[in-house]
N, CA, C and O atoms as a GROMACS GRO file, in nm:
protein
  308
    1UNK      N    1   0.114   0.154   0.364
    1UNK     CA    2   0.181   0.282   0.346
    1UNK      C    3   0.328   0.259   0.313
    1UNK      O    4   0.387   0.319   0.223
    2UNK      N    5   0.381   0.171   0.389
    2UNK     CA    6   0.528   0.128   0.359
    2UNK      C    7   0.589   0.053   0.217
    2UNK      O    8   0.700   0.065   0.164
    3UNK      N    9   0.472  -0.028   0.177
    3UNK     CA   10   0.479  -0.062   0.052
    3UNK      C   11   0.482   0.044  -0.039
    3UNK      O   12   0.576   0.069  -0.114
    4UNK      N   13   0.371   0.109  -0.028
    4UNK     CA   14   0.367   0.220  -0.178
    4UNK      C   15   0.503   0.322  -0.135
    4UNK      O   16   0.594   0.317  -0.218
    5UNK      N   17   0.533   0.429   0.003
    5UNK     CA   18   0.673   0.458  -0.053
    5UNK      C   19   0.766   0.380  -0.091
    5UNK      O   20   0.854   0.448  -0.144
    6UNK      N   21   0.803   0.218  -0.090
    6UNK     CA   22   0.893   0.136  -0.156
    6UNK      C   23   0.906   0.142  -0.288
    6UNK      O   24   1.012   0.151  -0.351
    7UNK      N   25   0.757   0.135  -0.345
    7UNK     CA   26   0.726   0.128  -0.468
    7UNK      C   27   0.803   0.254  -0.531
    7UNK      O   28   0.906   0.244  -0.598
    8UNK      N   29   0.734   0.384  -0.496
    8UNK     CA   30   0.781   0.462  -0.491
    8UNK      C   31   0.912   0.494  -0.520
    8UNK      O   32   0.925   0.570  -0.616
    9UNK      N   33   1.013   0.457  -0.463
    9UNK     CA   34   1.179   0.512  -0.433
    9UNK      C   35   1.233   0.362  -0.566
    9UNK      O   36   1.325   0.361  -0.649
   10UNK      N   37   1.133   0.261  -0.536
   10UNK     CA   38   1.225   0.164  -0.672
   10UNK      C   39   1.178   0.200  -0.803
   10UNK      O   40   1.237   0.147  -0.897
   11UNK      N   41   1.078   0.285  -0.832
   11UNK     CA   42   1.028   0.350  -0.981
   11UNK      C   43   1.141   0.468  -1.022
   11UNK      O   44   1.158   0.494  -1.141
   12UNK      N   45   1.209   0.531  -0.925
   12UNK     CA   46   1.276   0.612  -0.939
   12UNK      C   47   1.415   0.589  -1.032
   12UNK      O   48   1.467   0.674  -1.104
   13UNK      N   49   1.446   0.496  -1.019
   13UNK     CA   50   1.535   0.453  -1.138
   13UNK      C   51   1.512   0.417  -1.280
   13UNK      O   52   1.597   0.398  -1.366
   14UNK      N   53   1.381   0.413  -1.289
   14UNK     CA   54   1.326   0.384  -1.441
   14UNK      C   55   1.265   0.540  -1.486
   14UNK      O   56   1.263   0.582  -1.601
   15UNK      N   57   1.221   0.607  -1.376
   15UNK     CA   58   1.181   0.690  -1.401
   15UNK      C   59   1.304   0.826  -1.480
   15UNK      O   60   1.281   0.907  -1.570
   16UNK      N   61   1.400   0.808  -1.421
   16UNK     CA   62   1.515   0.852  -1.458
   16UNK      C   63   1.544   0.798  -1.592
   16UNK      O   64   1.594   0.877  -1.671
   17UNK      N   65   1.518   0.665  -1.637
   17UNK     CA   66   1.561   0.662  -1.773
   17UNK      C   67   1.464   0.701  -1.879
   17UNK      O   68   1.494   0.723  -1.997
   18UNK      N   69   1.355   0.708  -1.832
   18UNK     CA   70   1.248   0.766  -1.950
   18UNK      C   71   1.273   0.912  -1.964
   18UNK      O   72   1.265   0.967  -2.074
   19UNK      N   73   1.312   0.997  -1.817
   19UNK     CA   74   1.342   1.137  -1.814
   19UNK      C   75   1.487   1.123  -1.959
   19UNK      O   76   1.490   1.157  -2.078
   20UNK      N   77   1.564   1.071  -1.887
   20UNK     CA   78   1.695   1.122  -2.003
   20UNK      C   79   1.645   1.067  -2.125
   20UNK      O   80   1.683   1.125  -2.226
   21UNK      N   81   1.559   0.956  -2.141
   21UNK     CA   82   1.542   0.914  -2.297
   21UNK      C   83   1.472   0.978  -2.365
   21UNK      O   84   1.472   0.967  -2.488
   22UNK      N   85   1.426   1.030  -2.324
   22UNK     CA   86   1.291   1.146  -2.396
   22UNK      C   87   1.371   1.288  -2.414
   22UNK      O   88   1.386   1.362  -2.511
   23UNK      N   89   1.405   1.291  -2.313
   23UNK     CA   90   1.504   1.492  -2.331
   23UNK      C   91   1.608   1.441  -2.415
   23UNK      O   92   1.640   1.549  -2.464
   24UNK      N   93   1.697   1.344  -2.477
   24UNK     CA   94   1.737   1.317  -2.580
   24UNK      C   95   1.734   1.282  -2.711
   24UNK      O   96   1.810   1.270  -2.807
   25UNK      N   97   1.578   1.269  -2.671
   25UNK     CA   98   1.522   1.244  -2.816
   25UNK      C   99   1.452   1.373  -2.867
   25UNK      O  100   1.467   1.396  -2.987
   26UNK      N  101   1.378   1.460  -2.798
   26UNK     CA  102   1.387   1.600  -2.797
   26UNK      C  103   1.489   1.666  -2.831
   26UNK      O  104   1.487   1.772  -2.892
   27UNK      N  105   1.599   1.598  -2.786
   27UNK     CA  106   1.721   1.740  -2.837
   27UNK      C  107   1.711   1.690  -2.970
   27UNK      O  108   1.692   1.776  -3.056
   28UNK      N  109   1.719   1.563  -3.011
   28UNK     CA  110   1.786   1.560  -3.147
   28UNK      C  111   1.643   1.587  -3.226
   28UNK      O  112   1.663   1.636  -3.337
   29UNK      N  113   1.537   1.571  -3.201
   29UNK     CA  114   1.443   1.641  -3.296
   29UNK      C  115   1.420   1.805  -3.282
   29UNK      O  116   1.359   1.864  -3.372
   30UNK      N  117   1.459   1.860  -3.194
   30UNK     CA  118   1.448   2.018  -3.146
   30UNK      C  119   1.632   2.023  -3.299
   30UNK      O  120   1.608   2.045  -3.418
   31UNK      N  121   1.714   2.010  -3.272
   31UNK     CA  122   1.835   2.040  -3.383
   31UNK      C  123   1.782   2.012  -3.462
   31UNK      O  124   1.713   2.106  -3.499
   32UNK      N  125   1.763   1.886  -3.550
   32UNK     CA  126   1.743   1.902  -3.682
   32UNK      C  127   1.644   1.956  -3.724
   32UNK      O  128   1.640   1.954  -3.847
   33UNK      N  129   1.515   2.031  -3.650
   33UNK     CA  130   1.447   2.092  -3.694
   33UNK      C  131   1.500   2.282  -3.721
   33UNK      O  132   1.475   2.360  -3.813
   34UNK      N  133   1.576   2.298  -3.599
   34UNK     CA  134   1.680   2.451  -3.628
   34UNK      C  135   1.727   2.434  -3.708
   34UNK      O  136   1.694   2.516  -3.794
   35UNK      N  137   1.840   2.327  -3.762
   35UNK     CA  138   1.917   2.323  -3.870
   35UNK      C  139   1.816   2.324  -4.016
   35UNK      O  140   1.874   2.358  -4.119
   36UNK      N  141   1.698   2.295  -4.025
   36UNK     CA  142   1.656   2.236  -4.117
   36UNK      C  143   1.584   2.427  -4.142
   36UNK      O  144   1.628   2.494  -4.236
   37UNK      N  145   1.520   2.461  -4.083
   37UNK     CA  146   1.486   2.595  -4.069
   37UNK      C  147   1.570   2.709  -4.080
   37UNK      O  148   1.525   2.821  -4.106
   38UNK      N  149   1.698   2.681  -4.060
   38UNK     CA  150   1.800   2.777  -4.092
   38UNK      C  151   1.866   2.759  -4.247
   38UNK      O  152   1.910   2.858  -4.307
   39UNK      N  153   1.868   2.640  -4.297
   39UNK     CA  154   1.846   2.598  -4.435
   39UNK      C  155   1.808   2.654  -4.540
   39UNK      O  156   1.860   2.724  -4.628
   40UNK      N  157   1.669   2.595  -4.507
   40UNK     CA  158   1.575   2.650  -4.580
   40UNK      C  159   1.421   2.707  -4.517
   40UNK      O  160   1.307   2.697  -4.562
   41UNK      N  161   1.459   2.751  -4.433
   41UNK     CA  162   1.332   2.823  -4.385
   41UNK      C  163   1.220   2.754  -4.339
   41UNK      O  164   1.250   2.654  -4.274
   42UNK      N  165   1.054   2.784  -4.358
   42UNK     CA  166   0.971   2.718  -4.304
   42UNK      C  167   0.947   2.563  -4.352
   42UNK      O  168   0.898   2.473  -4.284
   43UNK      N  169   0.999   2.558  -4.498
   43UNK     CA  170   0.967   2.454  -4.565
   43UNK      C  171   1.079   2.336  -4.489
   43UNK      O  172   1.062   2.215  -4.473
   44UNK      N  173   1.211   2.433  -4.446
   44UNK     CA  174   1.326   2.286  -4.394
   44UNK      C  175   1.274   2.281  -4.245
   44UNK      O  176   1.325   2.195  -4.173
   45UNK      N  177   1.168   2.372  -4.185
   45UNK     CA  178   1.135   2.344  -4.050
   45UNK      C  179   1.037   2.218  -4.037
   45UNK      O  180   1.017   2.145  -3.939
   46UNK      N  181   0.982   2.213  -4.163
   46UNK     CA  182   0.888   2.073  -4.160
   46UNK      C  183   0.981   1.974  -4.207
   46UNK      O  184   0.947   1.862  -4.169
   47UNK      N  185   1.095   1.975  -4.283
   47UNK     CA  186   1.151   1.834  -4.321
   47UNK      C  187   1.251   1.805  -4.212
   47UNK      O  188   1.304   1.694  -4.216
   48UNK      N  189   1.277   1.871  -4.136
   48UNK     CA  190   1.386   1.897  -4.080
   48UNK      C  191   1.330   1.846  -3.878
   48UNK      O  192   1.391   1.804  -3.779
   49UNK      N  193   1.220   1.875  -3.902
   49UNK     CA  194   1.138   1.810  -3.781
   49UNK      C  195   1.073   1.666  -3.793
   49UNK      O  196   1.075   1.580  -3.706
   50UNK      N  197   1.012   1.656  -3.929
   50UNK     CA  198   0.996   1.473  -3.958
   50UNK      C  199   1.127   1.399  -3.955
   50UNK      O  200   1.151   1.297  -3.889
   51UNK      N  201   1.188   1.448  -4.014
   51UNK     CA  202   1.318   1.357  -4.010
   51UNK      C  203   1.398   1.376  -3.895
   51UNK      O  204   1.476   1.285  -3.870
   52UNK      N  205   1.396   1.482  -3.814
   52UNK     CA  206   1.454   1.464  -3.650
   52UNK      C  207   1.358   1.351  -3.537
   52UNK      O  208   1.392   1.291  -3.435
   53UNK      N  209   1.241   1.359  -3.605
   53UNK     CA  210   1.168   1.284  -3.558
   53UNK      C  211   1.137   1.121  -3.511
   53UNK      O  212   1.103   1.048  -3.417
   54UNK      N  213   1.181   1.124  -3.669
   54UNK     CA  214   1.223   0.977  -3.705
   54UNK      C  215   1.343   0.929  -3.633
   54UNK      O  216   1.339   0.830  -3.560
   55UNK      N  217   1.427   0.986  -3.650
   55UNK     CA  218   1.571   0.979  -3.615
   55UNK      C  219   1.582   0.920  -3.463
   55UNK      O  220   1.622   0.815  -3.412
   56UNK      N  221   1.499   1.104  -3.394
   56UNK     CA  222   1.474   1.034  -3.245
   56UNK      C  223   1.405   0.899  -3.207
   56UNK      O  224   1.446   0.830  -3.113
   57UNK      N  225   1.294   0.862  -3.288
   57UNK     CA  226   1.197   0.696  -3.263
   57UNK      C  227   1.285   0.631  -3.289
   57UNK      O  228   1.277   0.531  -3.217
   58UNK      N  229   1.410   0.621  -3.382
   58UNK     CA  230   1.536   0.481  -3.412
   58UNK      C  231   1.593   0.469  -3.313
   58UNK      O  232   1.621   0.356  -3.271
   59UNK      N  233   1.630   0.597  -3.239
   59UNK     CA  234   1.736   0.592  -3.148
   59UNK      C  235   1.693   0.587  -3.038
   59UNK      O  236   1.781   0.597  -2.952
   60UNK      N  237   1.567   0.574  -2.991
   60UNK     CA  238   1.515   0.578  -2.838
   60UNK      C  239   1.502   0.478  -2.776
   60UNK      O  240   1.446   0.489  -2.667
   61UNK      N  241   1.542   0.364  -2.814
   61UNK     CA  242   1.574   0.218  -2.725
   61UNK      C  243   1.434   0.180  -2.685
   61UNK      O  244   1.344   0.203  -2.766
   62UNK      N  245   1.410   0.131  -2.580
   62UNK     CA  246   1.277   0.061  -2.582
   62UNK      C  247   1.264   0.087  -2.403
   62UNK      O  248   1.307   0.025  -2.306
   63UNK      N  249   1.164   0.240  -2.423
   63UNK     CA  250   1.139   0.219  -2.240
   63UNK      C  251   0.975   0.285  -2.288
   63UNK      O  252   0.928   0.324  -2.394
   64UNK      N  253   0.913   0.269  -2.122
   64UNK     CA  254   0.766   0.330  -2.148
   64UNK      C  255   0.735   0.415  -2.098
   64UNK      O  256   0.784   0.428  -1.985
   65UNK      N  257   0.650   0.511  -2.139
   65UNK     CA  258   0.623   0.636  -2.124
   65UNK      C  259   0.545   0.657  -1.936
   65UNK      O  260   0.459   0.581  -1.892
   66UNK      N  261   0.601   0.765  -1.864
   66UNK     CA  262   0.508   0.722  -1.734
   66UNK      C  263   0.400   0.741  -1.673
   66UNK      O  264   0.372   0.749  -1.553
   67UNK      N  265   0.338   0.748  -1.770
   67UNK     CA  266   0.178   0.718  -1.760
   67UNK      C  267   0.150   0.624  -1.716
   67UNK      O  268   0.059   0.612  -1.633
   68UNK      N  269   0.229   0.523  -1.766
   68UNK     CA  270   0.229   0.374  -1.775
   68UNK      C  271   0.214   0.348  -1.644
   68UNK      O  272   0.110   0.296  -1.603
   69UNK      N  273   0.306   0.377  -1.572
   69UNK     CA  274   0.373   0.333  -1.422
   69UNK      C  275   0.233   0.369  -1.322
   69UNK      O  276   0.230   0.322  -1.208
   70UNK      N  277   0.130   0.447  -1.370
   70UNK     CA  278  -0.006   0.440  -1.287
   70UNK      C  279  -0.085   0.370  -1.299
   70UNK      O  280  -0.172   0.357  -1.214
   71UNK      N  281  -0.083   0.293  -1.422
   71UNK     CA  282  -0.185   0.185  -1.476
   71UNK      C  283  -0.121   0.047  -1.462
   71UNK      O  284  -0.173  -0.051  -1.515
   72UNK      N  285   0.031   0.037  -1.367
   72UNK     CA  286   0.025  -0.064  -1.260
   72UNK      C  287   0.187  -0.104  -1.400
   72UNK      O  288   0.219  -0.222  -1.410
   73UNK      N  289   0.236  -0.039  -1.454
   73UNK     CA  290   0.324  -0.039  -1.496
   73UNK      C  291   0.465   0.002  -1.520
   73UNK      O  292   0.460   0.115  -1.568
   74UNK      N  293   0.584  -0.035  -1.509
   74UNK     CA  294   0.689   0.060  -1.491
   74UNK      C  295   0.755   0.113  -1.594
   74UNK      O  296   0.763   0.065  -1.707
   75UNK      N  297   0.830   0.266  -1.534
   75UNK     CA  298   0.909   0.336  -1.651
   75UNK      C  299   1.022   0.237  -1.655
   75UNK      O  300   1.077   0.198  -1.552
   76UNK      N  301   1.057   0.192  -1.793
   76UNK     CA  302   1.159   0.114  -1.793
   76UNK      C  303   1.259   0.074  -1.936
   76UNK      O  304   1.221   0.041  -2.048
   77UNK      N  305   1.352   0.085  -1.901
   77UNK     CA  306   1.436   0.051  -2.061
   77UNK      C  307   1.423  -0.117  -2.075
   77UNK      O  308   1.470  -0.174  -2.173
   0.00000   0.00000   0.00000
């Protein structure tokens, strides 16, 4: 029992970086898809979301999703 809350409270710091890495990569694909839609409408809401998209996968550094962290793996940059 003492092990797994350990486990527990030391995931919490990775878990924190997948939280901010993801809601940042969300913001910047959530903007350039508004901007791209305010543009040009439905047609800049699709270019404007692939290419926020993209943008966000360049810029998201290298952590894993936490799913992971149940299949004996950690959230981690």
């Amino acid at each position: 029992m003492t092990s797994r809350v350990m486990a527990i409270l030391a995931d919490e710091d990775q878990l924190k970086v997948t939280v901010k890495s993801s809601g940042y990569g969300g913001l910047i694909a959530g903007i350039t898809t508004t901007i791209g839609g305010l543009v040009a409408g439905p047609p800049g809401l699709l270019v404007g979301g692939a290419l926020g998209g993209a943008l966000a996968y360049s810029s998201a550094g290298n952590f894993q999703a936490c799913f992971s962290s149940s299949q004996g793996y950690e959230c981690s940059r």
